[in-house]
C-alpha positions in Angstrom: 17.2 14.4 17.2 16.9 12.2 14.1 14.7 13.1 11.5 12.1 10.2 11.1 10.0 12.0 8.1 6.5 11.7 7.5 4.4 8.6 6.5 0.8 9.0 4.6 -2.1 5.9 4.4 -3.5 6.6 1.0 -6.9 4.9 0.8 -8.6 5.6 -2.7 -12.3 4.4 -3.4 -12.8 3.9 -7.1 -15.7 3.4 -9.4 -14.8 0.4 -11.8 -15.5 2.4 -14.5 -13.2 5.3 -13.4 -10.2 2.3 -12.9 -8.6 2.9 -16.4 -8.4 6.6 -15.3 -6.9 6.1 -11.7 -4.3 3.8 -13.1 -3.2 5.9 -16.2 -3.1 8.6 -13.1 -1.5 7.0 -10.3 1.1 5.5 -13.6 2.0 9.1 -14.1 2.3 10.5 -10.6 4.2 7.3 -8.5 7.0 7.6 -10.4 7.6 11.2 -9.4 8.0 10.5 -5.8 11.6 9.4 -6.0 12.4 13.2 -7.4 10.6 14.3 -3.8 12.9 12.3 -1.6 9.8 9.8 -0.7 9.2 6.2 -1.0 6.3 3.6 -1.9 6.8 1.7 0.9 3.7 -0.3 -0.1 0.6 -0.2 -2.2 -2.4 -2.4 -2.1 -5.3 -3.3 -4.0 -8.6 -5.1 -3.3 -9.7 -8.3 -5.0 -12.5 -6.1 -6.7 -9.7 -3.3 -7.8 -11.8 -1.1 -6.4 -9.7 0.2 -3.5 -6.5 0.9 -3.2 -3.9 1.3 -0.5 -0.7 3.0 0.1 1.9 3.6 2.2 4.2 6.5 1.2 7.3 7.6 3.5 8.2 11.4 2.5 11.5 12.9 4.7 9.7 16.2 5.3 6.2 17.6 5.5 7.1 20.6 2.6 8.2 17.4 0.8 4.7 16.2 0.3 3.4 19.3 -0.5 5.9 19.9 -3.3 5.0 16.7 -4.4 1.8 18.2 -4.2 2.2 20.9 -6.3 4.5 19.3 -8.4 3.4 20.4 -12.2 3.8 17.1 -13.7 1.3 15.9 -11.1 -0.9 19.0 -11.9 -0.8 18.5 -16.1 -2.2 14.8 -15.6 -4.4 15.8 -12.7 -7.6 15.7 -14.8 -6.9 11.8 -15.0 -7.8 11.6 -11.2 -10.9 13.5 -11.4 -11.7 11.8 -14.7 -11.6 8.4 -12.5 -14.5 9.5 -9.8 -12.1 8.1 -7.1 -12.9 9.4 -3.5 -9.2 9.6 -1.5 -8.6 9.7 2.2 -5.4 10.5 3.4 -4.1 9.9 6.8 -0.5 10.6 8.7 0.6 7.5 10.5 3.5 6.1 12.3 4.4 2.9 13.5 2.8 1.5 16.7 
């Protein structure tokens, strides 16, 4: 059986005064996904900036969690919280 990975909807909800935050944040932390085996597949933002989409293919579930617990992500981590975003994250697949 062929392994098909693991795809995650990433919905953040962001105050506009936390937006200079979540993007310093997610400026840090998107390029690390590569060294994880994933892949942006897409990413999405509202007119209003204030949500923001994406799509992100990792090949395994311990993938995402040592992107998770990736230290990088941890030392800018503060940035997130900093930003007052609210995430939801979902596992999907294609329908």
């Amino acid at each position: 059986m062929t392994n098909t990975g693991v795809t995650l909807c990433a919905i953040f909800r962001v105050p506009s005064e936390g937006l200079p935050a979540f993007r310093a944040y997610e400026d840090a932390v998107l390029p690390l996904l590569g060294d994880h085996g994933a892949k942006l597949q897409r990413r999405l933002r509202s007119d209003d900036g204030a949500t923001e989409i994406h799509v992100i293919w990792f090949p395994t579930a311990s993938s995402i969690e040592t992107y998770r617990a990736d230290p990088r992500r941890q030392a800018v981590s503060g940035l997130f919280s900093a930003s007052g975003a609210v995430a939801e994250v979902l596992t999907v697949a294609d329908v």
